[in-house]
Legacy VTK file of the C-alpha trace (Angstrom):
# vtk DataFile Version 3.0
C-alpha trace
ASCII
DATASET POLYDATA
POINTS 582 float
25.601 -19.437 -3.578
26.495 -21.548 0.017
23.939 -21.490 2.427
24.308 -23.298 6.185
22.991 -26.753 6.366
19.711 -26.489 7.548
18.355 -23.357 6.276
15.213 -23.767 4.763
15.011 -23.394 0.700
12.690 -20.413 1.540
15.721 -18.788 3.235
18.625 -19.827 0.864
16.243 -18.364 -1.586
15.679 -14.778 0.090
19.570 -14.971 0.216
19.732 -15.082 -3.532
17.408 -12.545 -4.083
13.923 -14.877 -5.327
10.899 -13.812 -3.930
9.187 -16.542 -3.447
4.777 -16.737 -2.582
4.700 -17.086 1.471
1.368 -16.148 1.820
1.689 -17.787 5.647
4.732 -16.481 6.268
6.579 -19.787 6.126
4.422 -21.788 8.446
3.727 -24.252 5.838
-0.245 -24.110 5.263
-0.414 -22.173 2.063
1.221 -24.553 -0.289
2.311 -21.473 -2.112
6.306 -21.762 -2.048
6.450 -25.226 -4.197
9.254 -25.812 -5.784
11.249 -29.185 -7.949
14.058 -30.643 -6.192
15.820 -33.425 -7.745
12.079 -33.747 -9.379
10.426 -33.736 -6.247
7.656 -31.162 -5.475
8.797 -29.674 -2.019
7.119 -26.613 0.146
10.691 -24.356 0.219
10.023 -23.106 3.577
9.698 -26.501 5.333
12.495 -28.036 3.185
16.453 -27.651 4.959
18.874 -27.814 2.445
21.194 -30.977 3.544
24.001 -30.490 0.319
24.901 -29.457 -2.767
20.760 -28.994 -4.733
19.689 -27.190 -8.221
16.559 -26.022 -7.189
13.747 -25.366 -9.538
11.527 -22.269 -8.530
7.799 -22.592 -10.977
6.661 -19.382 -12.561
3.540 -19.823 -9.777
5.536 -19.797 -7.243
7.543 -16.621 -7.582
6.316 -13.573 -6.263
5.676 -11.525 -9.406
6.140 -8.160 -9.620
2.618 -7.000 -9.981
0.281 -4.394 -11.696
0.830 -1.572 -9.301
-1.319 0.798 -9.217
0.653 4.749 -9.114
-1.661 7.325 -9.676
-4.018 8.507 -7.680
-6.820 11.102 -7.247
-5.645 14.937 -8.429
-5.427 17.394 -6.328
-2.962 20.414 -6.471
-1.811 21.740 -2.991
-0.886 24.555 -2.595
3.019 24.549 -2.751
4.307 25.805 0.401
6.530 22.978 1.418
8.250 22.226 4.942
11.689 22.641 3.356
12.772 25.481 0.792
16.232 27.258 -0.142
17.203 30.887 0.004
20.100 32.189 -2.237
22.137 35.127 -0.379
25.295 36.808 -1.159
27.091 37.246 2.306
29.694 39.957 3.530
33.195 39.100 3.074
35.619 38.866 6.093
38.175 41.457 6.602
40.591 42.982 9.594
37.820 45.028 9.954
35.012 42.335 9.948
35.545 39.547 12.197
32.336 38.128 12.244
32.192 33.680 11.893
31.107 32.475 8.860
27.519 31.500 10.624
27.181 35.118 12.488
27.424 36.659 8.100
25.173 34.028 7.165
22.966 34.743 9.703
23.139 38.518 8.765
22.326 38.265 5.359
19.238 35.859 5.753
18.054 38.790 8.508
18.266 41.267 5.541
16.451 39.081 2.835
13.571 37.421 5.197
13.378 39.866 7.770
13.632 37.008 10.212
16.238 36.989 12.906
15.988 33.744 14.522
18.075 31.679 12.465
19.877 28.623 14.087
22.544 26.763 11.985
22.215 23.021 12.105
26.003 21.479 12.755
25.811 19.562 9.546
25.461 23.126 7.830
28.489 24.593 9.484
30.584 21.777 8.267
29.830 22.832 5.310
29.660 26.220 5.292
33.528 27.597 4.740
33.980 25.562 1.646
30.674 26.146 -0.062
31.319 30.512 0.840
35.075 30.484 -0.836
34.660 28.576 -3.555
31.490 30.452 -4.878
32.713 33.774 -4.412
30.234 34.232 -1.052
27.409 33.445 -3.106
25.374 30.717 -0.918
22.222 28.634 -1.204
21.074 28.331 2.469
18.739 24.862 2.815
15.835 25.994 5.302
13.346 23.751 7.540
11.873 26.163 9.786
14.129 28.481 11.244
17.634 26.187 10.605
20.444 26.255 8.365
20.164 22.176 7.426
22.543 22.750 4.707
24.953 25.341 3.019
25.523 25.279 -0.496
27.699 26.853 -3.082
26.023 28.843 -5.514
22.576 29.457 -6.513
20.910 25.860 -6.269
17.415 27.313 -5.948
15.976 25.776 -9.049
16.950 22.191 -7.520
14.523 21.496 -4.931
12.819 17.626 -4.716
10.841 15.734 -2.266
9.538 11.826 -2.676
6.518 11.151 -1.371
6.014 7.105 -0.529
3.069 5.097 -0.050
4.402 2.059 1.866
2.186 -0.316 1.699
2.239 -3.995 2.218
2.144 -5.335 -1.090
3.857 -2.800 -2.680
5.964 0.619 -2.288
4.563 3.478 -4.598
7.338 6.903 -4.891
6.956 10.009 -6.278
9.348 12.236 -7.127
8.328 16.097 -6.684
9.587 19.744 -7.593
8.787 21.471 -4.411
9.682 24.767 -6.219
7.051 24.175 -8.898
4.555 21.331 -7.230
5.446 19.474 -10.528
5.983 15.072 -9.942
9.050 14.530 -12.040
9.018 10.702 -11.629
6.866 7.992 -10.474
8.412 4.189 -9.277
6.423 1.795 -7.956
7.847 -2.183 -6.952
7.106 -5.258 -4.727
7.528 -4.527 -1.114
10.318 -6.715 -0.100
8.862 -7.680 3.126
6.617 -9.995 1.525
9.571 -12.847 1.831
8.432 -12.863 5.507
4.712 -13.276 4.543
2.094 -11.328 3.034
-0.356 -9.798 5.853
0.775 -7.524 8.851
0.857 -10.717 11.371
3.111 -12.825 10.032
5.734 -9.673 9.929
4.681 -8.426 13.161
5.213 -12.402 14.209
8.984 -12.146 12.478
10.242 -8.688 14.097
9.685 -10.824 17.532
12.184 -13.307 16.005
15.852 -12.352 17.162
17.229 -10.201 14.251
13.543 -9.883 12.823
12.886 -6.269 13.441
16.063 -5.012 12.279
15.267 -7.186 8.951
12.198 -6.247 7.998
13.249 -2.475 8.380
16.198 -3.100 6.291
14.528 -4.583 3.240
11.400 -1.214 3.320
14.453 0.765 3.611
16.471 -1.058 0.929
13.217 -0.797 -0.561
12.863 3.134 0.211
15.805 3.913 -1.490
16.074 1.370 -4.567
13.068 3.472 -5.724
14.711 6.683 -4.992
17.325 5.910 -7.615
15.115 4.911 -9.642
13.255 8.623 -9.912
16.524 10.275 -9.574
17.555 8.438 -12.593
13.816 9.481 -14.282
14.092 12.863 -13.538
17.913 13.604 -14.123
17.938 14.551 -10.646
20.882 13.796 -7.948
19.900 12.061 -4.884
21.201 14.885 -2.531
19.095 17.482 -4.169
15.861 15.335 -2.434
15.544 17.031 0.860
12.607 15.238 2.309
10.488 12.037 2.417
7.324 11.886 3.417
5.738 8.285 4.019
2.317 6.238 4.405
1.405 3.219 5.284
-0.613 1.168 7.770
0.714 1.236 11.268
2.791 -1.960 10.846
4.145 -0.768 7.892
5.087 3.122 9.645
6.707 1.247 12.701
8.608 -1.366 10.743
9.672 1.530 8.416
11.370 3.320 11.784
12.518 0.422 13.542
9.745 0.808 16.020
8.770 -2.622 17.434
5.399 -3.398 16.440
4.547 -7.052 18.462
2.072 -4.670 20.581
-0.094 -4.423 17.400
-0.614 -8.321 16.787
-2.242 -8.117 21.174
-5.404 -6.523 22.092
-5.922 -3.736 23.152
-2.996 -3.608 19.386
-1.687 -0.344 20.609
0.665 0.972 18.745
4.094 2.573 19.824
3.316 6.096 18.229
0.263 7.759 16.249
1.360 11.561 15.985
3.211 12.055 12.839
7.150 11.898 12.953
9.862 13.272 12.152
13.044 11.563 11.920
16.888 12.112 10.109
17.611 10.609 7.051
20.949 9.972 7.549
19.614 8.048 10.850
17.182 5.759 9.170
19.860 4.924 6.022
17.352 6.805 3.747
19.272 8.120 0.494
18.129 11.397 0.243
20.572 14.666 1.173
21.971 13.517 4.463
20.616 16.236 6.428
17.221 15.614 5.019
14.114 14.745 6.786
11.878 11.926 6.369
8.013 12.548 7.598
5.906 9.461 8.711
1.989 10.601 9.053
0.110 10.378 11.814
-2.084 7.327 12.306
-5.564 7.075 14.255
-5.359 4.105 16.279
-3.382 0.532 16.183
-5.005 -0.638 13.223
-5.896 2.920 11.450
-2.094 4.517 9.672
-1.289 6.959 8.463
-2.404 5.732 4.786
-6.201 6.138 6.026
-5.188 9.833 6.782
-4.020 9.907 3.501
-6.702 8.629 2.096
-9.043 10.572 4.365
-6.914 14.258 3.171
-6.488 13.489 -0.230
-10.423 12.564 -0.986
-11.355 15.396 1.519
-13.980 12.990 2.725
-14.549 15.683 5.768
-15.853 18.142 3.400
-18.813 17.041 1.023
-22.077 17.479 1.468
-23.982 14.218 2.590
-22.789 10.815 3.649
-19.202 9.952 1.819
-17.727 6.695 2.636
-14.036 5.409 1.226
-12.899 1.888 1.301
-9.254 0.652 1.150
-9.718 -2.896 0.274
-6.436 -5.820 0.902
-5.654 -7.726 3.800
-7.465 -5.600 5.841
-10.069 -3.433 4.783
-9.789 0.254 5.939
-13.382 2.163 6.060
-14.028 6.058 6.634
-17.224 7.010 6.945
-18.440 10.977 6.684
-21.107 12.746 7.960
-21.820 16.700 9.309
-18.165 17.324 9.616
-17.332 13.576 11.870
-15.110 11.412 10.068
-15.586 7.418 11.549
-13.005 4.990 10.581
-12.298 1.479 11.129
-10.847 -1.347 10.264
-12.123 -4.921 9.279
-9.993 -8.294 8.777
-11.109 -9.063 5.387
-8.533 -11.420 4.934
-5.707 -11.669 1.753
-8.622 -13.407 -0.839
-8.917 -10.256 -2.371
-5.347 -10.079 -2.812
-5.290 -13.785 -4.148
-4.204 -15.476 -1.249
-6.012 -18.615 0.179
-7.598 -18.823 -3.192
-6.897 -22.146 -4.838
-5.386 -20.576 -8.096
-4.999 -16.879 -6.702
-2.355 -14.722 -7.506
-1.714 -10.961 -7.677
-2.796 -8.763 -10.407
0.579 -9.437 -12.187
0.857 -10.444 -16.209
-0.681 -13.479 -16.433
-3.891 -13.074 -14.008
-7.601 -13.249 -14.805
-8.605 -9.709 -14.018
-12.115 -9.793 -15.898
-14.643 -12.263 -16.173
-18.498 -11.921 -17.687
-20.950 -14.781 -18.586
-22.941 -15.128 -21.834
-23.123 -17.925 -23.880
-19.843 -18.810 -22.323
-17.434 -17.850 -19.939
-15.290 -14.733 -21.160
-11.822 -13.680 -19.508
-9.271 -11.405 -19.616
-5.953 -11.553 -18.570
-3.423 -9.482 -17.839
-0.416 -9.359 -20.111
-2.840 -11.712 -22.390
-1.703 -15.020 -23.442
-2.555 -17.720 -21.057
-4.079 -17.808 -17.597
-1.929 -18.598 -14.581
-4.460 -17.782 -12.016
-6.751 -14.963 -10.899
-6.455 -12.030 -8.937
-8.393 -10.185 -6.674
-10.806 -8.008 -9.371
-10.986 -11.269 -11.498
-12.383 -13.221 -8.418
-14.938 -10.642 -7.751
-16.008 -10.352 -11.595
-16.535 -14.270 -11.693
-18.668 -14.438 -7.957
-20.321 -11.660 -9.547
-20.934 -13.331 -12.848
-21.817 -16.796 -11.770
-24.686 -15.456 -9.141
-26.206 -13.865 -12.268
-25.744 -16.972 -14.601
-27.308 -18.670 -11.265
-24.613 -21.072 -11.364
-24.346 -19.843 -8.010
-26.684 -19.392 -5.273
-27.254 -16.606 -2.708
-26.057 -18.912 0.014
-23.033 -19.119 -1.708
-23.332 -22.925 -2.726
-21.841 -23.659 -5.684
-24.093 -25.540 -8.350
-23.419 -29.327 -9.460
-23.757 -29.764 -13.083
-26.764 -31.807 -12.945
-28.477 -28.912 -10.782
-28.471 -26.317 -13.746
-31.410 -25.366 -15.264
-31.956 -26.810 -18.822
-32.126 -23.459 -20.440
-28.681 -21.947 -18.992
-25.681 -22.060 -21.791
-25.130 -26.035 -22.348
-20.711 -23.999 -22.568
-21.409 -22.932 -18.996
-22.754 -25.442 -16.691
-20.754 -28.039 -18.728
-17.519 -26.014 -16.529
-18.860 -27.445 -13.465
-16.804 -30.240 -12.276
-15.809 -32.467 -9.490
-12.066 -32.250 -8.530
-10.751 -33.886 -5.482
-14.432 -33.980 -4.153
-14.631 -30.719 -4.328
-17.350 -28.961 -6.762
-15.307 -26.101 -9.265
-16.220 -23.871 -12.006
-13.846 -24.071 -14.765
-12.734 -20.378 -15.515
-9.645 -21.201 -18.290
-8.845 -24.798 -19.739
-6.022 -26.896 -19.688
-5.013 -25.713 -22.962
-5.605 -21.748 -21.847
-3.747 -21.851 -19.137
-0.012 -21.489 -18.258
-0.227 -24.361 -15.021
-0.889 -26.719 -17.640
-4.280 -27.302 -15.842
-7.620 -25.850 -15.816
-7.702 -22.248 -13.924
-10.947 -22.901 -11.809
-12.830 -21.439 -9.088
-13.635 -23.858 -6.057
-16.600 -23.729 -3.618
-13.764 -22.935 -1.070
-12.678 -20.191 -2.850
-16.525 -18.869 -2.713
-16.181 -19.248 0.950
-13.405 -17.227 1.182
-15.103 -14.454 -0.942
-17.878 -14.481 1.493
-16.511 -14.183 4.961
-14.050 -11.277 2.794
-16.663 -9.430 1.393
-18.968 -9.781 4.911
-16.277 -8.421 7.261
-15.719 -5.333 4.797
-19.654 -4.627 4.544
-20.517 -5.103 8.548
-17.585 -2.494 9.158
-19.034 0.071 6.842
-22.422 -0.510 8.345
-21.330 -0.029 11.696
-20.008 2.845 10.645
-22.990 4.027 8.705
-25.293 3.448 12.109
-22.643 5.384 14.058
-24.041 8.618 11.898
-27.478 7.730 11.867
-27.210 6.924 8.328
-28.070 4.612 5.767
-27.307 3.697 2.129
-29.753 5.354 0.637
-28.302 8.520 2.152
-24.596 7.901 0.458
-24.028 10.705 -2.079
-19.999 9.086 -2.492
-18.503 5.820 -2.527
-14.619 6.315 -2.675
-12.588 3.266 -3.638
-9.009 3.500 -2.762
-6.167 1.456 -3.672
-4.959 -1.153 -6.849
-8.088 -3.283 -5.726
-10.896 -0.705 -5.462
-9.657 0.836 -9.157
-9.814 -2.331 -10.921
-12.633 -3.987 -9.773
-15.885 -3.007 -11.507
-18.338 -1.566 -9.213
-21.404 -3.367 -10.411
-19.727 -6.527 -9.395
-18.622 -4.804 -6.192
-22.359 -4.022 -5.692
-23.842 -7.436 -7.045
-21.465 -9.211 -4.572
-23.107 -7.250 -1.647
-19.216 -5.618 -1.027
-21.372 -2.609 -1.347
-24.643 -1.477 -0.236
-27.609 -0.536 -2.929
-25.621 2.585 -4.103
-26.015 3.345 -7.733
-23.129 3.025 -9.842
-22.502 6.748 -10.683
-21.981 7.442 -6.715
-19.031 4.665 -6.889
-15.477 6.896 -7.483
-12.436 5.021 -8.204
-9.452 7.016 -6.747
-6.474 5.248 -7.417
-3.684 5.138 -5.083
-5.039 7.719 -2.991
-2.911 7.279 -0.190
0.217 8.202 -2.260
-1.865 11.152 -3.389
-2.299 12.583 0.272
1.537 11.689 1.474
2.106 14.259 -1.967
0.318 16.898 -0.846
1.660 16.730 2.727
4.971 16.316 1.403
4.165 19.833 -0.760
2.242 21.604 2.023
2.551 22.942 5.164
-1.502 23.376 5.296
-1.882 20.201 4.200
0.200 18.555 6.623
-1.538 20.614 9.653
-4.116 19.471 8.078
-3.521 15.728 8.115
-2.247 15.998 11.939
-5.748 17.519 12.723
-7.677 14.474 11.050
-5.401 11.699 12.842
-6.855 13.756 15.892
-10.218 13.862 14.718
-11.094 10.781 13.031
-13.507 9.088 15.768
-11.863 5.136 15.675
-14.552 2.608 16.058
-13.591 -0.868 17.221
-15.114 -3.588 16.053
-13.398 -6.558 17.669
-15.742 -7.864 20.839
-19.105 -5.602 19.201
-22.225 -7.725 19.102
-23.741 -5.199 16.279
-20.682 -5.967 13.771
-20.991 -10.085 14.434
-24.702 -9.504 13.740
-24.075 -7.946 10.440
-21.251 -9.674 9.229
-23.647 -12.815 9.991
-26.524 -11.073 7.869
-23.926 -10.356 4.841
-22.290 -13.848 4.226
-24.975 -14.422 1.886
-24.758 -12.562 -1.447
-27.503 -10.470 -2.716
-30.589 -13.039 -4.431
-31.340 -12.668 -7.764
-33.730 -9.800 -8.511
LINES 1 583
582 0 1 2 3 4 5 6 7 8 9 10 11 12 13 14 15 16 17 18 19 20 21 22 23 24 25 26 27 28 29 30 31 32 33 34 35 36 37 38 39 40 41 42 43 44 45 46 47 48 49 50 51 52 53 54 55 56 57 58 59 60 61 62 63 64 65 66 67 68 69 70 71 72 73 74 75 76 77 78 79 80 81 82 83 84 85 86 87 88 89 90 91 92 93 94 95 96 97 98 99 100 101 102 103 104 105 106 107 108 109 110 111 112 113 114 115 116 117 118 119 120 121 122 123 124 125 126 127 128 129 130 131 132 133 134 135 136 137 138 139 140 141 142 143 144 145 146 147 148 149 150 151 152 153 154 155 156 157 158 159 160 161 162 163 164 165 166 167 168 169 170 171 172 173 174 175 176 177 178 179 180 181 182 183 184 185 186 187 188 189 190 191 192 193 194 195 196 197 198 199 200 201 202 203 204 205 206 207 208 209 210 211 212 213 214 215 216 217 218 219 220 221 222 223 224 225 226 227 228 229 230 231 232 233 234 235 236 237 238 239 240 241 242 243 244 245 246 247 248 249 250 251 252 253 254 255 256 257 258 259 260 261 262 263 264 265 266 267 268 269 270 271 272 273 274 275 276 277 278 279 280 281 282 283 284 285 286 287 288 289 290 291 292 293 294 295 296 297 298 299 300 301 302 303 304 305 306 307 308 309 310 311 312 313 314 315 316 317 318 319 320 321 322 323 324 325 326 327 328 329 330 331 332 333 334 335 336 337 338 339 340 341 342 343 344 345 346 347 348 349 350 351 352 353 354 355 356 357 358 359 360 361 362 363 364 365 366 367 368 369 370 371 372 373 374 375 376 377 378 379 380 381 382 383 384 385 386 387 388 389 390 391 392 393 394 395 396 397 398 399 400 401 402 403 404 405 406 407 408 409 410 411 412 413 414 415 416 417 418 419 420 421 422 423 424 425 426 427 428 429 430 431 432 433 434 435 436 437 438 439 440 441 442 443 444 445 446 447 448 449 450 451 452 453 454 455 456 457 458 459 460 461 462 463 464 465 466 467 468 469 470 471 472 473 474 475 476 477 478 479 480 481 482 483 484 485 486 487 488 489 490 491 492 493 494 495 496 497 498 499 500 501 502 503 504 505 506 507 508 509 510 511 512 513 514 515 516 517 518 519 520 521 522 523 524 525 526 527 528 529 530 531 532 533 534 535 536 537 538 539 540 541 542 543 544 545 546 547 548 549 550 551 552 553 554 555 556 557 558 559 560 561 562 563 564 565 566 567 568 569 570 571 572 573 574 575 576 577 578 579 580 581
């Protein structure tokens, strides 16, 4: 592969396809994009390439593809989807019947819906002649609304599909779904592409200011988009132009990058977005590769920082409608928190920052094969990793299990100081304190060994990885109580905890709880719902109702702002510390 002389490593290798770790989005303070060249350890993105180079890319530094998380909370809606197909046998022409091909097909949808207000998109017409003489007049008219978006030949009823997409930005979750029969034929899930041009919202929003950025970014979701759409065409023996419409989620960078929407508005204050009402746009004008004249759907949103995957979140848990105080969380990058009350629905969002995602965490990674995902404390220190086999690192329900674990084993203390070994109580496991080490001047618990691990070196957790926990873990907890005060409430009062998302259904809530992530809530009120965002773009994507439905809680949903409010500084102050012991 021949790259210009001077591009970056980083870019020669987004060029060949290797997703490399660029948790900063190439600025060079993450450390994460190391690579060998000529036995050197260089950062890729601050590296040019000068000649002719064999680069060799780690197994830490690649982006893995990670343990995505597809399912989400079930809920059948009601199938009454924005598209559907009408089979009609139409009059033939004769001297006698001079009627256009559009004015019969009009006729005969008149007689079998009763309707007469039927408008024939031009896409339709084009097709229209061939697909009524070469199937004997017998035609399959594609309906949205009151148009004709396509003509077909024959009696393609029984081939109806929709995808329904959760875009977030980590990863890209598709369905595949019979809108005849509400059935998901498929489900495809992979690595959002974006992440070559970092991993949180800024650093993207920072790159589609960049001349060429915008139209980059939207190309790879889209690439993206429609890789995945093979993919559950292939699953489901199902041809691509038989998928009529796409209906996405994501956050609000995510829904503007997705339509080419510039999105540098969102990184300012007062982060206004371009749009919040849902949209509709053309397939065939956003490159998606569904039936040309299909539709894609993005949802509404509720303010710069709230998307349309909160909505999701906010239909498909029908937070709205429970009795008592309901709160979901959406934990990554940023934290997303409704709060329900009396029929009000609160929702904000916190910058929790990418720890929790294993990024700025000294041996974080995402929860691909080879991370620490659980971690528990007895008369030694007890791990298991994804995949099995060696650690490489730990990801984000691994970090919380060993905070979690280590505050109990009082290796760790409520401030969030990390013990030294001489500090630990004769009478805690001689195997566990003797993990407390000094590396580079800087205290760490040893999680794996040397010989455990897949680096080679010990997997540990440092006290700046505690840190990070901390001010993660405060922001998320001062937004929900914000929130909670906004009703009058408390957490005694919360009859539901909903936790959304890869994070929220891996971690275990009594470490969620014993970190302070969560307010004294008992465990049985803590739901794990999976990817519920995917689970509320599939019922808009299968309902009418539901989509109203959706568009009325974008409207709704009361945004609270945090940034500049002396009450959330106060609390996330209070909640740095983690819950004593007791």
């Amino acid at each position: 592969m021949r790259v210009a002389a001077g591009a970056t490593l980083l870019e020669a290798a987004q060029r060949a396809g290797v997703v490399l770790n660029t948790a900063c989005g190439g600025a060079g303070r993450c450390g994460k994009c190391a690579v060998e060249v000529a036995g050197r350890r260089v950062l890729a993105c601050q590296t040019a390439v000068q000649g002719d180079a064999a680069v060799l890319v780690p197994e830490g530094t690649r982006f893995f593809e990670q343990k995505i998380l597809e399912e989400g909370i079930s809920r059948q809606a009601a199938v009454e989807p924005a598209v559907a197909k009408r089979f009609v046998r139409v009059a033939r022409p004769s001297l006698q019947d001079l009627r256009s091909d559009a004015q019969r097909l009009q006729a005969a949808l008149k007689e079998a819906t009763g309707r007469d207000d039927w408008t024939i998109a031009a896409a339709a017409l084009r097709e229209l002649p061939q697909a009524l003489r070469t199937s004997a007049f017998g035609v399959t008219a594609v309906l949205r609304g009151e148009q004709v978006i396509a003509a077909e030949g024959g009696d393609t009823t029984a081939e109806l599909y929709g995808v329904a997409v959760d875009v977030g930005t980590t990863t890209v979750v598709a369905s595949l779904v019979d809108l005849g029969t509400g059935r998901t034929a498929a489900t495809a899930s992979m690595t959002n592409p974006q992440a070559a041009f970092g991993d949180d919202v800024i650093s993207r929003i920072h790159h589609s200011e960049r001349e060429g950025g915008l139209a980059a970014l939207q190309e790879r979701v889209v690439g993206c988009v429609n890789e995945l759409v093979a993919r559950l065409c292939g699953q489901g023996q199902v041809a691509a132009g038989r998928v009529y419409e796409l209906v996405a989620a994501g956050n609000a960078t995510m829904q503007h990058l997705l339509l080419g929407v510039p999105a540098g508005q969102l990184a300012q204050a007062p982060y206004v977005g371009a749009f919040s009402a849902g949209v509709n746009a053309a397939a065939r004008e956003l490159g998606v590769a569904i039936h040309p004249a299909g539709n894609v759907y993005v949802l509404p949103g509720v303010a710069g920082h709230v998307g349309g995957d909160t909505v999701a979140v906010a239909l498909a848990t029908a937070i709205r409608q429970g009795q008592g105080v309901a709160l979901a969380l959406d934990v990554g990058t940023n934290g997303e928190v409704l709060a329900a009350a009396g029929g009000r629905v609160l929702a904000c969002s916190t910058a929790a920052g990418p720890a929790f995602e294993g990024a700025r965490i000294r041996h974080g990674m995402r929860g691909a094969t080879g991370a620490i995902e659980r971690v528990r404390i007895a008369a030694d220190v007890e791990i298991e990793v994804i995949g099995g086999g060696p650690a490489a690192g730990i990801c984000g329900s691994g970090l919380i299990d060993a905070v979690a674990a280590l505050l109990e084993a009082g290796v760790l203390e409520a401030s969030g100081r990390l013990l030294a070994a001489g500090e630990v109580p004769p009478s805690g496991p001689e195997a566990v304190w003797r993990r407390l080490v000094l590396r580079d001047g800087q205290k760490e618990f040893v999680l794996a060994e040397a010989e455990r691990s897949r680096r080679g070196e010990p997997i540990a957790l440092s006290q700046q990885d505690v840190r990070e926990v901390q001010l993660g873990k405060a922001a998320i907890r001062a937004g929900t109580e914000v929130l909670l005060e906004e009703l009058g409430a408390n957490w005694r009062q919360v009859e539901r905890v909903y936790l959304a998302g890869a994070f929220g259904n891996y971690v275990r809530p009594a470490s969620a709880v014993r970190l302070g992530l969560l307010g004294p809530v008992g465990l049985e009120r803590i739901v794990p719902v999976g990817n519920a965002a995917g689970a509320g773009a599939r019922e808009v994507l299968l309902s009418r109702s539901a989509r109203r439905l959706a568009e009325r809680l974008a409207r709704e949903i009361e945004y609270v702002e945090l940034a500049g409010r002396t009450r959330f500084e106060e609390l996330f102050q209070k909640n740095l510390s983690f819950p004593p012991n007791g």
